[in-house]
C-alpha positions in Angstrom: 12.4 5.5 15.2 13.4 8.1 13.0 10.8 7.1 10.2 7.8 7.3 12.7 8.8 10.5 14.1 9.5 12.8 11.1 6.0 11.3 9.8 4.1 12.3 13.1 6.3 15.4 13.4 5.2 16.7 10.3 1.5 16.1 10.3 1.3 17.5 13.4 2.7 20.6 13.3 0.8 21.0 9.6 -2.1 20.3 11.4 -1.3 22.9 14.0 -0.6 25.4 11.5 -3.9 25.0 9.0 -6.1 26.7 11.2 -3.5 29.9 11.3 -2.8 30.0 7.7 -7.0 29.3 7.5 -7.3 32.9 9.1 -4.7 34.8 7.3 -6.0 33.6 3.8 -8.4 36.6 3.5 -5.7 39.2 4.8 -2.9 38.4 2.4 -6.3 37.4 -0.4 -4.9 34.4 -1.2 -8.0 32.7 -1.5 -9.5 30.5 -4.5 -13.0 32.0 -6.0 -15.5 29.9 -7.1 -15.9 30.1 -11.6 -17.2 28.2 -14.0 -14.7 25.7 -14.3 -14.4 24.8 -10.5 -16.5 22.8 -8.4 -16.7 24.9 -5.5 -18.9 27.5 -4.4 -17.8 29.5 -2.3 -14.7 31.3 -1.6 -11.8 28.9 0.0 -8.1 29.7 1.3 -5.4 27.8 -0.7 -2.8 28.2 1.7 -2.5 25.1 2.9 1.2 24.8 1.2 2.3 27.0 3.6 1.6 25.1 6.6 2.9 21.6 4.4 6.2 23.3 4.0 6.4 24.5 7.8 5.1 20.3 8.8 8.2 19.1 6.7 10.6 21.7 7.9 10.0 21.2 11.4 10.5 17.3 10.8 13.7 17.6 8.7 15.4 20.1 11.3 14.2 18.3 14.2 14.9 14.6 13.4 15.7 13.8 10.2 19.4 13.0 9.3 20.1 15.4 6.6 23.4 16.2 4.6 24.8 18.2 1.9 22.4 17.1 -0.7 18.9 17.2 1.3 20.0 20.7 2.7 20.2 21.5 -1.6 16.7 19.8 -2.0 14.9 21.7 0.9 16.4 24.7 -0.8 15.0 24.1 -4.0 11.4 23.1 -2.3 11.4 26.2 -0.3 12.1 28.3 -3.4 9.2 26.7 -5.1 6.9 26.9 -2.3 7.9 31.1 -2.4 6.8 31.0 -6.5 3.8 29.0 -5.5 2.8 31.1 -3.0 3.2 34.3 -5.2 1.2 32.6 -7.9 -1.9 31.9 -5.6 -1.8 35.9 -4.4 -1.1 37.7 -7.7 -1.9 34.6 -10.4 1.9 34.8 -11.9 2.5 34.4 -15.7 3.2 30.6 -16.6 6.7 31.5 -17.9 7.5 33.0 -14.2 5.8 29.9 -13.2 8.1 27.9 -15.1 11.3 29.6 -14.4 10.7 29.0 -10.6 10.4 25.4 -11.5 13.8 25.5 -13.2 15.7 27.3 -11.3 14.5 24.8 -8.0 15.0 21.7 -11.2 18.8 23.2 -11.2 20.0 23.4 -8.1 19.4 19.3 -7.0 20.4 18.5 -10.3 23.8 20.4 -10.4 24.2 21.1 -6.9 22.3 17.9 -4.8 23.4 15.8 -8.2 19.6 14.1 -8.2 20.2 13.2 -12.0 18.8 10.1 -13.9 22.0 8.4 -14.3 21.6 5.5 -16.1 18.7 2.8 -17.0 17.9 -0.4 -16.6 17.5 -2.6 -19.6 19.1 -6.2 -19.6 21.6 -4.6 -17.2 22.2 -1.0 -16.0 23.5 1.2 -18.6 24.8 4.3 -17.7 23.6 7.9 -19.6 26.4 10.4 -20.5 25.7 14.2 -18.3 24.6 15.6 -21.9 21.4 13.0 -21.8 21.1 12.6 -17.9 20.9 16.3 -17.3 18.5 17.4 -19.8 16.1 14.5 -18.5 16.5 15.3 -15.0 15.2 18.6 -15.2 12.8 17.8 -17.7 11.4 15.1 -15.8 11.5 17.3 -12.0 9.9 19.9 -14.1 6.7 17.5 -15.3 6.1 15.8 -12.4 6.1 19.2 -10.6 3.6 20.5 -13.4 1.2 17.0 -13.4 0.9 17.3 -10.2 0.1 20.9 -9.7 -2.4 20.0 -12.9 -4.2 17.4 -11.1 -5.6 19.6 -8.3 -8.8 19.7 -9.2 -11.0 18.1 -6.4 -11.0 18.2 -2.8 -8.4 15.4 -1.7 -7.3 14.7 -5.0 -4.0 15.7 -5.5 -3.3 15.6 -1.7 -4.3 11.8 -1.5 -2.4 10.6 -4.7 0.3 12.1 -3.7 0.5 10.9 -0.1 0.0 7.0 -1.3 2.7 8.0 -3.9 5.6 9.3 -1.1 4.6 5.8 1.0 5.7 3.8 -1.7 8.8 6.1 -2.1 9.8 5.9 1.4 9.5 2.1 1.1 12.0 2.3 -1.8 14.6 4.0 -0.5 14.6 1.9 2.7 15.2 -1.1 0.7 18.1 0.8 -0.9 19.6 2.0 2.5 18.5 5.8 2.0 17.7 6.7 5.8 17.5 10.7 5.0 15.6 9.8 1.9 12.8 7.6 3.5 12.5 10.0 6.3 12.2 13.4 4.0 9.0 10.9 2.0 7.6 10.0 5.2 7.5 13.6 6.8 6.1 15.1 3.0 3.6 12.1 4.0 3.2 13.1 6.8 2.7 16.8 5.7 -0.1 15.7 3.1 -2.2 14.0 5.7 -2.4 16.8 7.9 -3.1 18.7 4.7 -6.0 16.2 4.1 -7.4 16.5 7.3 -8.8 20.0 6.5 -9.1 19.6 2.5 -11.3 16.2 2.4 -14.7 16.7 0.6 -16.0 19.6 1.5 -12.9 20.8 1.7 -12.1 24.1 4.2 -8.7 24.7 2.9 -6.6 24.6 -0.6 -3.5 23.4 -1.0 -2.7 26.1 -4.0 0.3 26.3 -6.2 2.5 26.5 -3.3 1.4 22.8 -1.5 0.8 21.0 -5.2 4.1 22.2 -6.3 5.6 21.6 -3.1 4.5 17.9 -3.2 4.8 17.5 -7.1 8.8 18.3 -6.8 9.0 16.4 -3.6 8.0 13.2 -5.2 10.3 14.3 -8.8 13.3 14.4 -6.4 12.8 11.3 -4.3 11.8 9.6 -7.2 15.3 10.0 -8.9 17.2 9.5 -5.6 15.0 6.0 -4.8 15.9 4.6 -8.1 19.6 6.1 -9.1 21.0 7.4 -5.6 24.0 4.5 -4.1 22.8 1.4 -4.2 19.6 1.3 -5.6 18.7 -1.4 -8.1 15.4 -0.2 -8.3 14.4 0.5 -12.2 14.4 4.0 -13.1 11.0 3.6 -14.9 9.2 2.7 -11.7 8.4 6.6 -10.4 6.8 6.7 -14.1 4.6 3.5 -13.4 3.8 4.7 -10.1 2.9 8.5 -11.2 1.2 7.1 -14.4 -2.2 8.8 -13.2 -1.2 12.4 -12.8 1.0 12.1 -16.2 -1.7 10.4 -18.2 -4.1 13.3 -17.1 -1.4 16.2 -17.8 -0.2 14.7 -21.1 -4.2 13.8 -22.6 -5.3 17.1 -21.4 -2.2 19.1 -23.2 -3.1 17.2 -26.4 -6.5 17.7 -26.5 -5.6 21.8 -25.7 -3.4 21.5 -28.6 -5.9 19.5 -31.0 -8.1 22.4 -30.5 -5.7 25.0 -31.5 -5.5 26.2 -27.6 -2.8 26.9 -25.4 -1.5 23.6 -23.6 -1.4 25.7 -20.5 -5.1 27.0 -21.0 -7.6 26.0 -18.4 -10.6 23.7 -19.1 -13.0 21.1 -17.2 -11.0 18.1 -19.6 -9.2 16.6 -17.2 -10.0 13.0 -15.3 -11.7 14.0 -12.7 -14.1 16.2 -14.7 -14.9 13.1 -17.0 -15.9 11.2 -13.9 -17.7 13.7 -12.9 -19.5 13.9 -16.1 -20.2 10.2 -16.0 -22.2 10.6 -12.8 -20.0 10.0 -9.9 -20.5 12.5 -7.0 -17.5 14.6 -5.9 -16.0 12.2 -3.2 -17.1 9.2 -5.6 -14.7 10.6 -8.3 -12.1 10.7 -5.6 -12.3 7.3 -4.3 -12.6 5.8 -8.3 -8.9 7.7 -8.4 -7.6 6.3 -5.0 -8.4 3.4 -6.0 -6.7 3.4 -9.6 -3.8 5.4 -7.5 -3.0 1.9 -5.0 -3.3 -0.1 -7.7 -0.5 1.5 -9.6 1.4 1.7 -5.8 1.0 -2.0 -5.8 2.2 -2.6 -9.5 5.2 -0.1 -9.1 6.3 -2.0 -5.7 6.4 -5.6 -7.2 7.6 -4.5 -10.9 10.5 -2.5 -8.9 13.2 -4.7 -10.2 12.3 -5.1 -13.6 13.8 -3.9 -16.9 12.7 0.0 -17.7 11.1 -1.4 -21.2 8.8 -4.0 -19.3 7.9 -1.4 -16.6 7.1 1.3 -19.8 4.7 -1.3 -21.6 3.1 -1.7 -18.4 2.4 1.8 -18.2 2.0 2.0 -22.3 -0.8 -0.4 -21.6 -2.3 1.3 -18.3 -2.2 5.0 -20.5 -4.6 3.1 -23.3 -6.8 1.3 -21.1 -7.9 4.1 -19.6 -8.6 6.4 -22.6 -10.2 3.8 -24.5 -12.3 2.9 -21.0 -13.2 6.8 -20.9 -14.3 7.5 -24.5 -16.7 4.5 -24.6 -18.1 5.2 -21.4 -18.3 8.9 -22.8 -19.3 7.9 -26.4 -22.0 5.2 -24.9 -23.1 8.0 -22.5 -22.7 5.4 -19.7 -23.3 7.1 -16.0 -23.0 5.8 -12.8 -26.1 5.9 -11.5 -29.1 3.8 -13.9 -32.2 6.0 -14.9 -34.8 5.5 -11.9 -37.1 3.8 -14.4 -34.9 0.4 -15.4 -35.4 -2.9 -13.9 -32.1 -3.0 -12.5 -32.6 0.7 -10.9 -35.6 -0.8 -9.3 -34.2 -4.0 -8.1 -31.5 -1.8 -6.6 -33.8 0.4 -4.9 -36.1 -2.0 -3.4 -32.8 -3.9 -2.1 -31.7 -0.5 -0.3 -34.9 -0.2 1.2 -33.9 -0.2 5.4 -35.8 -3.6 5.8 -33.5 -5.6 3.4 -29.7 -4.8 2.9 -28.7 -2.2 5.2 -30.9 -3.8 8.0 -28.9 -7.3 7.1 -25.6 -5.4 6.7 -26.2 -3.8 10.9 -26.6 -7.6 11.5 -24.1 -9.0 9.8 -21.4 -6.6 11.8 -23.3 -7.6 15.1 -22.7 -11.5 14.6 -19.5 -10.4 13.5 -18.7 -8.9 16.4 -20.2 -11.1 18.3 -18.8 -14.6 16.9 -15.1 -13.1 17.2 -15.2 -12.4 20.8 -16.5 -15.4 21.4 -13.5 -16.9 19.6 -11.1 -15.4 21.3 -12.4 -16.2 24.7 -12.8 -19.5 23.6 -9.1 -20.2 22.8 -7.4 -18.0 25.0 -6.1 -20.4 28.0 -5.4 -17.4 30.4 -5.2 -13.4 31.2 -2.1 -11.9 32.2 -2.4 -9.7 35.4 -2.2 -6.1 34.1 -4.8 -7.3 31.0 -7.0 -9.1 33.9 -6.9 -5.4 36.1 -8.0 -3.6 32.6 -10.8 -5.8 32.1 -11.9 -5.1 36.0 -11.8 -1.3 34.9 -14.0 -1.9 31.9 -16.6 -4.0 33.7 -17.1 -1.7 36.1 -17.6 1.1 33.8 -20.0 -1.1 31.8 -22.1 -2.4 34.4 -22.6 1.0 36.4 -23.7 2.8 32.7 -26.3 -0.7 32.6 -27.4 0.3 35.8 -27.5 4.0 36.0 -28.1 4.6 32.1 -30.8 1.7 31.2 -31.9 2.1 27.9 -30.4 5.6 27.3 -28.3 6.1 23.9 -24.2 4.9 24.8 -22.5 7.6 26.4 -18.9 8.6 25.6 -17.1 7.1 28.0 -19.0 3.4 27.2 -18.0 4.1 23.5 -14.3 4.6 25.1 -14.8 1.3 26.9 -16.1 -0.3 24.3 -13.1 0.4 22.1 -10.7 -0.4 24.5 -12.0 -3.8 24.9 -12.0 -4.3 21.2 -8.3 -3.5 21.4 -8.0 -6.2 24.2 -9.1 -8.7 22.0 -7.4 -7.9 19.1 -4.0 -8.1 21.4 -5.2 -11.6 23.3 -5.9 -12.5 19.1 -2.7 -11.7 18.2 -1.2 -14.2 20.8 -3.7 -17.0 19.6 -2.8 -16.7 16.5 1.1 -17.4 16.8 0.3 -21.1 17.2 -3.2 -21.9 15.8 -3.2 -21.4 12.6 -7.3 -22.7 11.8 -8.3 -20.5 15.2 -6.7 -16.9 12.8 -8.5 -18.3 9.6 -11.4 -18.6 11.9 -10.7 -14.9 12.9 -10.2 -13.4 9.9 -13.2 -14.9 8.4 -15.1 -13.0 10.7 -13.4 -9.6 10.8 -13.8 -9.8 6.8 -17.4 -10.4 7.4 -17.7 -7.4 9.9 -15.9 -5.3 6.9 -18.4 -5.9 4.1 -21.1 -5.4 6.7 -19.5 -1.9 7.7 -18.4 -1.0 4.5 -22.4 -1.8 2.7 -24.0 -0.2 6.1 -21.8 2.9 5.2 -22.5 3.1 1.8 -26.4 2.2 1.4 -27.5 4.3 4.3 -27.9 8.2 5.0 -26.3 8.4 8.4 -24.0 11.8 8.4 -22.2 11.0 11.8 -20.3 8.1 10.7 -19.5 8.6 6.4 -17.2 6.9 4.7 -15.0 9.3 3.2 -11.5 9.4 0.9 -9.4 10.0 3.9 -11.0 6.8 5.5 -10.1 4.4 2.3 -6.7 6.4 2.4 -6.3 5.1 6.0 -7.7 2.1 5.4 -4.9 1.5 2.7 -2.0 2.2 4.8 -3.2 0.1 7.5 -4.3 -3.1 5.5 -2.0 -3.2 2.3 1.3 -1.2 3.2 2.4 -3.4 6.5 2.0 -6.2 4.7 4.7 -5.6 2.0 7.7 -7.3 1.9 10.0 -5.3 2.6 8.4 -2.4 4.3 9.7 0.1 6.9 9.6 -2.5 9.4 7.8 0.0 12.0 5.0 -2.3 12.7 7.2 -5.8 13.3 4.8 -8.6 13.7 1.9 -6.6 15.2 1.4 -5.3 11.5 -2.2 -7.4 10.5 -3.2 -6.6 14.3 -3.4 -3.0 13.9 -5.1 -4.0 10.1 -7.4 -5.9 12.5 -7.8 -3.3 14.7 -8.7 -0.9 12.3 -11.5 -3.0 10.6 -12.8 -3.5 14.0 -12.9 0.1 14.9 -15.1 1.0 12.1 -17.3 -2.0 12.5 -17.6 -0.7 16.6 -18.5 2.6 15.3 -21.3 1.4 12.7 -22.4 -0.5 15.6 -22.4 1.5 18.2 -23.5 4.9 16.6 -26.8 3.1 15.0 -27.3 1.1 18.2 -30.5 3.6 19.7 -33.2 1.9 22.0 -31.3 -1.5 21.8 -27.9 0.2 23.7 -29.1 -2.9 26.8 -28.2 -5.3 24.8 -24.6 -3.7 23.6 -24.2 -3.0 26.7 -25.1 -6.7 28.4 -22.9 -8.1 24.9 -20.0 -6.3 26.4 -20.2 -6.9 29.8 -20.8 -10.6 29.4 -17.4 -10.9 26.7 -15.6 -8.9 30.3 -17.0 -11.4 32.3 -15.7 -13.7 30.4 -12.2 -12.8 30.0 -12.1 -12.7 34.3 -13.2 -16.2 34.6 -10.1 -17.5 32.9 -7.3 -18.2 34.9 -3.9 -15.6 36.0 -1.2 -16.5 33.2 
């Protein structure tokens, strides 16, 4: 309980606290002005740190089970998150910067001993204090500083670092590290709060204080996932799973260097801008990094247990990939989007035109839909009572809005109904599928096909109410891929690919319902007819 907590605990009260901060940007002027080398226009608070480091404070005194060494490690965070908050109001020197960053580096290394103790090759071999504190700090210090680099876009360095605490909450459950887990879950927590006001168009910065914040955060739990008791989890891992932010930092520094610049000078050279510059939009560029960001959570999780060199060739090769796969694209002056005058621009446009995919795409959900109710109904023997008196409930708010409301657009409380119902299935599903094995095949097939349907629909047409966005495929990720690791936190137990179900569903219900216009009599007749349905089968 105490995972779930700490990670609710701490969004909520950073969530609480963004609007607050919000207000008091402009008083203290700690607020980021648009220049040439930024891609926003207008004037934004980046005090959004702030109200992280309150989220995770909260959690940690309320509910998480710290000792000696986390009190040393929320110290050294809070000292950082003062430097970082001094940096976004008076724009500090980078060697003030920097000593911040070691003097926080010090204290869990020497006090909260968070050193790199040993690696693993054939075997664990162990690093004498003259190697293992040098690379400690050094390491603490990067990450902090690759992190703090990579927030350029709105989401960016929120989002990486979010998936990138999940996976190190998952590690140091495996190894038996309860305060360790729960600290990752409530930074998580803490960053999707954050994200909840800093997804594209962002109204709030994180600043120095929140990517420093999180940058050290993950440093720290990295080292303790892989070195603290009884891990056996590689020490290269945190590097395999932070590959992204330290391929950006180290490529960018070079190419300052190259050029006879100041590593620490600012430019548009890093990832993000060369995606950018290839012709994705803002929240494309975002996504194309989420993306690359689970694939490296996925890679870290199942290469956890092998040797440091095989984990480092893994990352050698990611590291070359994607410089190579950025200079051609750059040298080829590929872009994203085709000139308007190509055949396969044209092919493209005519299939986006509304009579052709999207219109297909609506259908596609709507038989989706459709075909899994009637598949659960189907196969279901029997309701139990209290599901049976729900149902009742629904119908009757159904039927009265087909009455009263006739051909009227859905009204809140039939979108609440319809949801609901949804969720009844999904649990009725869930009991089916415990001894039918072709009936959850069945069921899958169909929720898959309502999630390319929802996911094209999204995508090809202009609808504003319902977008998909980076926080959604964020969400999406933690919901389909992270219960579904061996291994995980255990929160969900067995009802883990339900709520994955459930979540596909919801969108699909939303694309549905939100485009459903003139036609809401025959949602509305779809929905009482699945409630009928579910009342006509026998008290279990």
């Amino acid at each position: 309980m105490v995972y779930i907590t700490s990670f609710l605990l701490a969004m909520v009260v950073t969530m609480a606290w963004m609007p607050l901060c919000a207000r008091l940007a402009p008083r203290l002027k700690i607020v980021d002005h648009p220049d040439r080398r930024k891609v926003h226009a207008a004037p934004i608070p980046r005090i959004g740190g702030i109200a992280m480091a309150l989220g995770v404070l909260f959690a940690a005194a309320l509910v998480v089970p710290i000792d000696t060494a986390d009190r040393y490690f929320l110290l050294a965070a809070g000292i950082l998150t003062v430097f970082g908050g001094l940096d976004d109001r008076f724009d500090l020197n980078y060697k003030i910067k920097l000593a911040g960053q070691l003097v926080a580096a010090g204290i869990v290394v020497y006090a909260g001993d968070v050193q790199i103790q040993a690696l693993t090759l054939d075997d664990r071999l162990a690093l004498s204090p003259w190697i293992s504190i040098p690379l400690s700090v050094g390491f603490l210090v990067g990450i902090t500083n690759a992190i703090n680099l990579a927030d350029g876009l709105d989401g960016l360095a929120g989002g990486t670092t979010f998936l990138s605490l999940c996976a190190l909450a998952i590690l140091a459950y495996s190894a038996g590290q309860v305060s360790s887990a729960a600290l990752a879950l409530a930074f998580a927590g803490a960053a999707l709060g954050f994200l909840r006001f800093n997804t594209y168009p962002a109204s709030i910065f994180m600043g120095d204080a929140g990517s420093q914040l999180l940058g050290f955060a993950v440093g720290v739990l990295s080292i303790r996932a892989t070195q603290s008791g009884g891990s056996v989890v590689s020490a290269a891992t945190p590097i395999l799973l932070l590959a992204l932010p330290i391929l950006d930092t180290l490529s960018v520094m070079a190419q300052r260097i190259s050029e006879g610049r100041s590593p620490f000078s600012a430019d548009k050279n890093h990832i993000h801008h060369k995606l950018l510059a290839l012709g994705f939009s803002h929240h494309e560029a975002v996504m194309v990094i989420y993306a690359v960001q689970a694939d490296l959570f996925l890679l870290a999780y199942w290469m956890r247990y092998e040797s440091d060199l095989l984990i480092l060739a893994a990352v050698s090769a990611f590291f070359l990939s994607a410089l190579l796969l950025l200079h051609f694209a750059a040298k080829r002056r590929w872009r994203w989007r085709s000139q308007h005058d190509s055949p396969r621009a044209r092919l493209v446009s005519l299939l986006l035109q509304p009579q052709y995919v999207p219109r297909w795409s609506y259908l596609a959900v709507a038989f989706a839909l459709v075909a899994y109710a009637a598949l659960v109904m189907s196969e279901i023997a029997g309701v139990s009572g209290d599901v049976k008196l729900l149902v009742l409930i629904l119908l009757a708010v159904t039927a009265s809005c087909l009455v009263i409301l006739r051909i009227r657009p859905l009204s809140l409380l039939e979108k609440g109904a319809l949801y609901v119902t949804v969720a009844a299935l999904v649990y009725l599903d869930s009991i089916i599928a415990q001894g039918d094995r072709l009936t959850s095949l069945a069921g899958w097939g169909l929720v898959l096909i309502a999630a390319v349907g929802t996911v094209l629909r999204l995508r090809l047409t202009g609808d504003r109410r319902f977008e998909l966005t980076p926080l959604d495929l964020i969400v999406l990720f933690v919901a389909l891929v992270i219960p579904s690791l061996p291994g995980n936190l255990g929160l969900l137990h067995g009802g883990a690919l339900a709520i994955a179900k459930l979540v596909i569903l919801f969108y699909a219900v939303e694309v549905l319902a939100n485009r459903v216009d003139t036609h809401a009599v025959w949602l509305r007749f779809g929905v009482s007819a699945v409630l009928t349905g579910l009342i006509l089968k026998p008290m279990l």
